[in-house]
ZAMARGU-4260 file (C-alpha; in steps of 0.2 Angstrom, whole numbers, plus 5000, padded with zeros to 4 digits):
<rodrens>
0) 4695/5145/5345 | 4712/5154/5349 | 4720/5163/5333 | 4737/5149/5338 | 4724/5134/5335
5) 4717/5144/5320 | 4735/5144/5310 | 4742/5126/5318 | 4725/5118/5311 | 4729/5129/5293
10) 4746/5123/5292 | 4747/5106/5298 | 4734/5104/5288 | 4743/5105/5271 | 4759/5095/5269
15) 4773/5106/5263 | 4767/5120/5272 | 4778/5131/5281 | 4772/5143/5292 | 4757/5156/5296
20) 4754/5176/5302 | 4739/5185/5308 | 4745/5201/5303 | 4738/5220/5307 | 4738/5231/5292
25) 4750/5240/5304 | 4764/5229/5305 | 4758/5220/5320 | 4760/5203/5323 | 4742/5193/5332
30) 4750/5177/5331 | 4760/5165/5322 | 4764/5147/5320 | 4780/5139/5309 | 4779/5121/5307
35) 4796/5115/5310 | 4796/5130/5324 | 4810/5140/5315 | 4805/5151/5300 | 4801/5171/5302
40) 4785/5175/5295 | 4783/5188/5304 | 4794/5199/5292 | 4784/5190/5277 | 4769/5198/5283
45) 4777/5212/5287 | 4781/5215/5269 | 4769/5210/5260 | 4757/5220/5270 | 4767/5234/5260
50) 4760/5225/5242 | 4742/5221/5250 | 4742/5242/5254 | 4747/5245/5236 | 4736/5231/5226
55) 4721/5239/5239 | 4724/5256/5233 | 4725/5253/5214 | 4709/5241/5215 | 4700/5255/5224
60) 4708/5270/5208 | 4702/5255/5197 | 4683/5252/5206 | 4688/5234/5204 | 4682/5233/5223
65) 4689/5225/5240 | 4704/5214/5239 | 4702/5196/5248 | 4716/5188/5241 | 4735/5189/5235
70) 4745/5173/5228 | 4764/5178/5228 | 4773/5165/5220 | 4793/5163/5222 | 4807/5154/5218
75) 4808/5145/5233 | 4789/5149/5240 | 4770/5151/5237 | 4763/5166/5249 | 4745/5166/5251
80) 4741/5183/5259 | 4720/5183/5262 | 4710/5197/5271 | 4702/5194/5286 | 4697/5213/5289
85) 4701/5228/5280 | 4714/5227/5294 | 4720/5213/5298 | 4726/5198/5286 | 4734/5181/5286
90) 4750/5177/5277 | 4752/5159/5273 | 4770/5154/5267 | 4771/5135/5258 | 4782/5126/5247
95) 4780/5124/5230 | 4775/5108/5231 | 4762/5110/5243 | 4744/5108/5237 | 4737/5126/5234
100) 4718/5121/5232 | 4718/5114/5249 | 4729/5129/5256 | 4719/5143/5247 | 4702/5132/5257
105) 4709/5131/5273 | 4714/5148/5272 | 4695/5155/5268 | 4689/5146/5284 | 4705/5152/5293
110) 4700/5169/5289 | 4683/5167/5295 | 4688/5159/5311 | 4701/5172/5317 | 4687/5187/5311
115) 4675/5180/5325 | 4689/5179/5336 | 4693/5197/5333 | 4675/5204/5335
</rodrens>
């Protein structure tokens, strides 16, 4: 599965979601997918990739172990921010009044879809 179908089948999946990135811990975008085709994720991941860098450092100072999973919540939006490698992550960007049980699930088996893409 290509990492495009990976974030439309996440997103679409969840009404009130808004858009998607497959980011590198480098900045890098992989892919992305907005569901009204206009929204920059892109600068999203970019970053919150900063906060997942510092959240990873202090849980490593704190032995608390390997992140998986960030919730960022705004005013206006929820961001969902779930490792797929210690390298790359996905950066899930909903309204508030999207449903995050189902977002945080389709995320999970998003992550583990775009890890065997990237092996």
């Amino acid at each position: 599965m290509a990492f495009l179908e990976i974030l439309k089948e996440m997103v679409d999946g969840v009404e009130g979601s808004i858009a998607a990135t497959i980011m590198g811990m480098d900045g890098l975008s992989i892919q992305h997918y907005a569901a009204s085709g206009e929204y920059d994720v892109d600068a999203v991941g970019v970053e919150y990739g900063k906060v997942i860098d510092e959240i990873k450092h202090a849980s490593t100072l704190l032995n608390l172990g390997e992140v998986e999973e960030v919730i960022v919540s705004t005013h206006g939006t929820d961001v969902l921010l779930r490792m797929i490698t210690t390298e790359y992550y996905i950066a899930f960007v909903m309204g508030h009044n999207a449903n995050a049980g189902r977002a945080r699930y389709l995320l999970r088996k998003a992550a583990v879809k775009a890890k065997e893409e990237l092996k």
